[in-house]
Structure formats: C-alpha cells, structure tokens
C-alpha positions in Angstrom: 0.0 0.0 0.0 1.2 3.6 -1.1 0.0 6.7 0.2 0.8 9.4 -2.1 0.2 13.1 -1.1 0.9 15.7 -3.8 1.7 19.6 -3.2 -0.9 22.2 -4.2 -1.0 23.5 -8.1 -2.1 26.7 -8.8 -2.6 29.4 -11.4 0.2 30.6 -13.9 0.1 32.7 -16.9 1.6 30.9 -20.4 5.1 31.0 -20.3 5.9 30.6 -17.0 6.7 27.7 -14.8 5.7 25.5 -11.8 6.3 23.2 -9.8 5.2 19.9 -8.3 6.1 17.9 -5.8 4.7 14.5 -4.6 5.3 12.3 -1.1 5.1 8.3 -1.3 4.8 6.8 1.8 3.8 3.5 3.3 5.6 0.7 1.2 9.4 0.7 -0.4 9.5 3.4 -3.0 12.0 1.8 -5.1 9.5 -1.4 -6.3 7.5 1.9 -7.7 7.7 3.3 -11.1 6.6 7.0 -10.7 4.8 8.8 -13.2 2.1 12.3 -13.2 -0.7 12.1 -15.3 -3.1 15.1 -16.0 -6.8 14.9 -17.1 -8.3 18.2 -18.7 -12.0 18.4 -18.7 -14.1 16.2 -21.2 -10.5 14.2 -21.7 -8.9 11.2 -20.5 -6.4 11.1 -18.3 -3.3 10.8 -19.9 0.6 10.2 -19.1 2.9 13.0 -18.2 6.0 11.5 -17.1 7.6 9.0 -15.3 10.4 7.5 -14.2 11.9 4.4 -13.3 13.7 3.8 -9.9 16.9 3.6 -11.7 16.1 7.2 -13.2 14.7 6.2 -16.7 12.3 8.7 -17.5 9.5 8.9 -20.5 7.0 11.7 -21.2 4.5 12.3 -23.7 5.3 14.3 -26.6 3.2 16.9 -25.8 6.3 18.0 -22.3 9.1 17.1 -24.4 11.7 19.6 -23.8 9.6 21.5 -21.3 8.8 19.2 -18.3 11.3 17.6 -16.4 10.6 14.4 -13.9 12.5 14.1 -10.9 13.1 11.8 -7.7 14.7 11.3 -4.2 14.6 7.5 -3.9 15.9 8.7 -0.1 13.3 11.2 0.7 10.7 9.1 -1.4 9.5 11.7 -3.3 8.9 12.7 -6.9 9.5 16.2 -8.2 7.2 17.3 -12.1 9.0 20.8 -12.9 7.1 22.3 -15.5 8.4 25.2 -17.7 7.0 27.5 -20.8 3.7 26.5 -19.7 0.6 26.4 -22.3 -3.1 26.7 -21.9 -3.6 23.6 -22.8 -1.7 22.2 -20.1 -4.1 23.1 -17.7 -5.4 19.9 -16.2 -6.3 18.1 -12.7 -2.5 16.7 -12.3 -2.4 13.2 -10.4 1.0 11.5 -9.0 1.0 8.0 -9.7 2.8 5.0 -8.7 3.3 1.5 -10.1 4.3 -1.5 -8.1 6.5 -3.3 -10.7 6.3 -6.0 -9.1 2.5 -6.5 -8.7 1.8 -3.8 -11.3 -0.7 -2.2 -8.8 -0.8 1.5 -9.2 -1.7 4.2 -6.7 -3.0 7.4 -7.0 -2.7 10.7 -5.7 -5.6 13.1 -4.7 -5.0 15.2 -7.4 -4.0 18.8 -7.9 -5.1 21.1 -10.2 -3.2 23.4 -12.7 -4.9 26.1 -14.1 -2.1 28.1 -17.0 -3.8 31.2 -18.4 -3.5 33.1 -21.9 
C-alpha cells in the first residue's frame, strides 16, 4: 500500500513555470515506477512522465523539452517541474505509482493546474 500526497498546483500565466512535488509513503519506494498524469476536462487522463527507480524517464510528446521528472529515492519523493507553460496544459494533475512487481498502481488526490492566456 502507497499513500501518495501531492503539493498544491495553482494558477500561472503561459510561459511561465511550476512546480510539483509529490510524497510516497507506506511501502518501499523503489519497487515503484513514478509517473504524473493530467486529465483536462471532457478528456482522458493521460501520461505526463515517469520515471523508473533507476532514473529512466519517458514523457508524452506533448512536455518534451519543457517538463522535467525528478526523484529522491531517499526522501521518497517525486518532483514534475514544469516550464514554458501552455493553456492547454491546464489539467487536474495526479501522481501515480506502479508496483512493478504487482503492477498495482496508486493514486494521488489530485491537484489542479490552471495556466492562463
């Protein structure tokens, strides 16, 4: 079991950048595979970013080159950094990890990100 509590979003204009931050606790956090995944309204939630214990990381094409996974296998915790925000990257923004061992996943409470024009 995995308890995953993620820090507030909030409201930034286009072009500018935030920050994310989530806390695992209650199993070991290196059996996870951590990702974000957004949902905008009216669309399905979709893959951000993740990133393997090891460090491996994958993101949708959408973040390329904008969004940058991080994580602190020692303070069990997985950073999104998000830069040259758009409009349409405004979304409810849920942390996510995956036993890859049982392939369970667990799910944040979700935050929202709100990026205006």
């Amino acid at each position: 079991q995995v308890h995953l509590v993620e820090s507030e979003g909030g409201l930034v204009q286009a072009g500018g950048s935030l920050r994310l931050s989530c806390a695992a606790s209650g199993s070991i956090f290196s059996i996870y595979s951590m990702g974000w995944y957004r949902q905008a309204p009216g669309k399905q939630r979709e893959l951000v970013a993740a990133i393997t214990s090891g460090g491996r990381t994958n993101y949708a094409d959408s973040v390329k080159g904008r969004f940058t996974i991080s994580r602190d296998n020692a303070k069990n915790t997985v950073d999104l950094q998000m830069n040259s925000l758009k409009t349409e990257d405004t979304a409810v923004y849920y942390c996510n990890a995956a036993n890859v061992i049982s392939n369970i996943h667990y799910w944040g409470q979700g935050t929202q990100v709100t990026v205006s024009s």
